[in-house]
C-alpha positions in Angstrom: 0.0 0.0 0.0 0.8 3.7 -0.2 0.1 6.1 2.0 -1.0 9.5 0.6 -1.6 13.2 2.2 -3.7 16.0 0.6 -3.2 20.0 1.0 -4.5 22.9 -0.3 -8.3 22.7 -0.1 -10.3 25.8 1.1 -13.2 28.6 0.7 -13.4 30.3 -2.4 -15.4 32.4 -4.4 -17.0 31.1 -7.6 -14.9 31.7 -10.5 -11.8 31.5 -8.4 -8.7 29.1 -8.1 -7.5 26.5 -6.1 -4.5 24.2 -6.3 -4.5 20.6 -4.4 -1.5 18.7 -3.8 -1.1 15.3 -2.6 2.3 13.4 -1.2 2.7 9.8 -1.9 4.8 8.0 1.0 6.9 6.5 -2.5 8.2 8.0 -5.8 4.6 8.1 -8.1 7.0 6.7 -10.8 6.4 3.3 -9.0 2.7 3.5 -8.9 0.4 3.0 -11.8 -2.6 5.7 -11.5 -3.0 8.4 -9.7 -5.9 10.0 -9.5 -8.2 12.5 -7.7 -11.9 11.8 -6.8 -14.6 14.0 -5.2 -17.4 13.2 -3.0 -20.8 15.7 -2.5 -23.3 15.5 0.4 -26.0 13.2 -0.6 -23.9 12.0 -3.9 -21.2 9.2 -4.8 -17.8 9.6 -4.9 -16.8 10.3 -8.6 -13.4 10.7 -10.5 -12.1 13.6 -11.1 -8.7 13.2 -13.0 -6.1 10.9 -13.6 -2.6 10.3 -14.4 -1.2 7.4 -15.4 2.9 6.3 -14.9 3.3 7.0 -18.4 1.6 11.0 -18.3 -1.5 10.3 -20.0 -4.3 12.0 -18.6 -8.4 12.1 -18.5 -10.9 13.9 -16.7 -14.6 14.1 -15.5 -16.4 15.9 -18.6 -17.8 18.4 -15.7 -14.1 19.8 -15.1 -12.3 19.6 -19.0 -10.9 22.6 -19.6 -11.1 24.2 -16.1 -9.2 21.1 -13.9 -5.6 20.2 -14.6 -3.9 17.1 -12.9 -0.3 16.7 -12.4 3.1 15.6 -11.4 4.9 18.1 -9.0 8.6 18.7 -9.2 9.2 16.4 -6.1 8.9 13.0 -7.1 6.1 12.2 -4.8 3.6 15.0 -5.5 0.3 15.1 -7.5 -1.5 18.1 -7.9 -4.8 19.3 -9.1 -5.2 22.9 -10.6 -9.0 24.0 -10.4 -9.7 27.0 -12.2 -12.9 28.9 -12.6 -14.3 27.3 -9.9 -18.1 26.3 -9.4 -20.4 25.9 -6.8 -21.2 22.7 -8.3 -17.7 21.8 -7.5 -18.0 21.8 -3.7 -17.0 18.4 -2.0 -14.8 16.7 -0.6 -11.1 15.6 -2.8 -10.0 12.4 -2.1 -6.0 11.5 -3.4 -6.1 7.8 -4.8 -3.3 5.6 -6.1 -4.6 2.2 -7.9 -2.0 -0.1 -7.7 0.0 0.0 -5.0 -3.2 0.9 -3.8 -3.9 4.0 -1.4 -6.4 6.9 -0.4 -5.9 10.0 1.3 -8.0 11.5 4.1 -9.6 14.4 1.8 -9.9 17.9 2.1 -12.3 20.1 1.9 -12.9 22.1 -1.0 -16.3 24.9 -1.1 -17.2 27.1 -3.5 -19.4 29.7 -2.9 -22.0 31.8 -4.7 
């Protein structure tokens, strides 16, 4: 297993930014996917965006254009980029690695209107 750690969640106006980070307790060039998911109140969690070990990318067709997943200069970092930010896009961001497999505790992330 992995162990991961997300940052960077907050309050923010709608139409604002945020960046997330995650640390992986290993080099992400040893795991297979990482991704970030979100989860709502009431909903199910969903995926967000992904990155595989190669750099290929894909996300949710809600956040394409506006979300931007990547690998941070440290060799153990992910980060999501969330630009013009929605309401619609308050919940809670989860760090997940498929294989070694791991999830992070989540952080909070609200937009408001």
């Amino acid at each position: 297993q992995v162990q991961l750690v997300e940052s960077g969640g907050g309050l923010v106006q709608a139409g604002g930014s945020l960046r997330l980070s995650c640390a992986a307790s290993r080099t992400i060039f040893t795991i297979n996917t990482m991704a970030w998911y979100r989860q709502a109140p009431g909903k199910q969690r969903e995926l967000v965006a992904a990155i595989t070990h190669g750099g290929s990318t894909n996300y949710a067709d809600s956040v394409k254009g506006r979300f931007t997943i990547s690998r941070g200069n440290a060799k153990n970092t992910v980060h999501l980029q969330m630009n013009s930010l929605k309401p619609e896009d308050t919940a809670i961001y989860y760090c997940n690695a498929d294989w070694p497999s791991g999830w992070g505790q989540g952080t909070q992330v609200t937009v408001s209107s």
